[in-house]
C-alpha positions as MATLAB code, in Angstrom:
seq = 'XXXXXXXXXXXXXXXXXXXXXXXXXXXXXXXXXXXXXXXXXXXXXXXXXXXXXXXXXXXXXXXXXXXXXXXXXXXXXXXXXX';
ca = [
       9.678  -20.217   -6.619;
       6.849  -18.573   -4.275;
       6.560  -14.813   -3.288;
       7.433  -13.276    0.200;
       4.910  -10.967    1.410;
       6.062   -7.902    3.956;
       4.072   -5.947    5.774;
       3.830   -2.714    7.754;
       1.081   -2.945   10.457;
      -0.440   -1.455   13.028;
      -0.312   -2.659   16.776;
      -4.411   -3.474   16.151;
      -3.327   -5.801   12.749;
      -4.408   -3.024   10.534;
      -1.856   -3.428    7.391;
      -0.664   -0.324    6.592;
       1.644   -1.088    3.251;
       2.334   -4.436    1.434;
       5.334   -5.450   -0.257;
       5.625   -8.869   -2.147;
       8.670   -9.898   -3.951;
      10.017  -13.330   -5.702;
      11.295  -15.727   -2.640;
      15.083  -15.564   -3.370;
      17.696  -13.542   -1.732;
      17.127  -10.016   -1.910;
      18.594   -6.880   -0.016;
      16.178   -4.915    0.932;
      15.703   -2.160    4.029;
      12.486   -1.365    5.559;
      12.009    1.255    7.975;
       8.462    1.693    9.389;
       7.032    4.966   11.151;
       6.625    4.954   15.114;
       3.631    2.257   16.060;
       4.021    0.326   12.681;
       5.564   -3.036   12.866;
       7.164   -4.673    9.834;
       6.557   -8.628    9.438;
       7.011  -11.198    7.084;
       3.169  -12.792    6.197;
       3.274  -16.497    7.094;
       1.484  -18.822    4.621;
      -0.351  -16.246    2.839;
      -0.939  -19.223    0.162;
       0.629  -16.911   -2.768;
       2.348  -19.605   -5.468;
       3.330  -17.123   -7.887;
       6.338  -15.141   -8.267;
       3.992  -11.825   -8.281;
       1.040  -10.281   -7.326;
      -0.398   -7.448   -9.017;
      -1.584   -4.022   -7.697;
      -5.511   -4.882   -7.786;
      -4.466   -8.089   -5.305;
      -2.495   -6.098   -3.238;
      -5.105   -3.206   -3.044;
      -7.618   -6.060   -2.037;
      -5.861   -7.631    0.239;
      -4.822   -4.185    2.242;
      -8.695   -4.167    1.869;
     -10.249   -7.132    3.289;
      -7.238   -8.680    5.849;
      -5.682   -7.839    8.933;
      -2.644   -9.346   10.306;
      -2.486  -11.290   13.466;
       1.342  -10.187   14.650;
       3.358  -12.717   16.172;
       7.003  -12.653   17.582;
       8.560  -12.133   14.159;
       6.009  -13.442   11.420;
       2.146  -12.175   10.691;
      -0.474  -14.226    9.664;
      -2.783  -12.881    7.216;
      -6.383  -13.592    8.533;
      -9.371  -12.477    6.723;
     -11.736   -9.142    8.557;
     -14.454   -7.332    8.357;
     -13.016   -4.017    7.703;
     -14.791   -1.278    5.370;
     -13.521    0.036    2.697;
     -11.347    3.102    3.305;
];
């Protein structure tokens, strides 16, 4: 079983929120703010069922998304730390 990694970002691939969760079914609503898309991250290269808070505060640190029709792809930037 792998993880699915959501995302809320930005128009300019800036991820605003992260949520990762074990690849089965789950319900689950998501309603972002005006500007902010919401996309599943493609191949993000995850293999475990979880990721903890330090990855995910790391990640939302050092990658932006590069938004496609219906997926992201999470691609590795330059950004400072906030």
């Amino acid at each position: 079983m792998h993880m699915k990694l959501i995302a809320h970002v930005n128009a300019d691939g800036e991820i605003r929120a992260l949520i990762a969760t074990p690849d089965e079914k789950r319900n689950m609503m998501l309603i972002a703010s005006p500007g902010v898309q919401v996309c599943e991250i493609a191949g993000h290269g995850f293999k475990r069922k979880t990721l903890d808070l330090d990855e995910l505060h790391k990640l939302l640190e050092t990658h932006t998304v590069e938004i496609t029709p219906a997926r992201g792809k999470l691609v590795r930037s330059r950004k400072k730390s906030r």
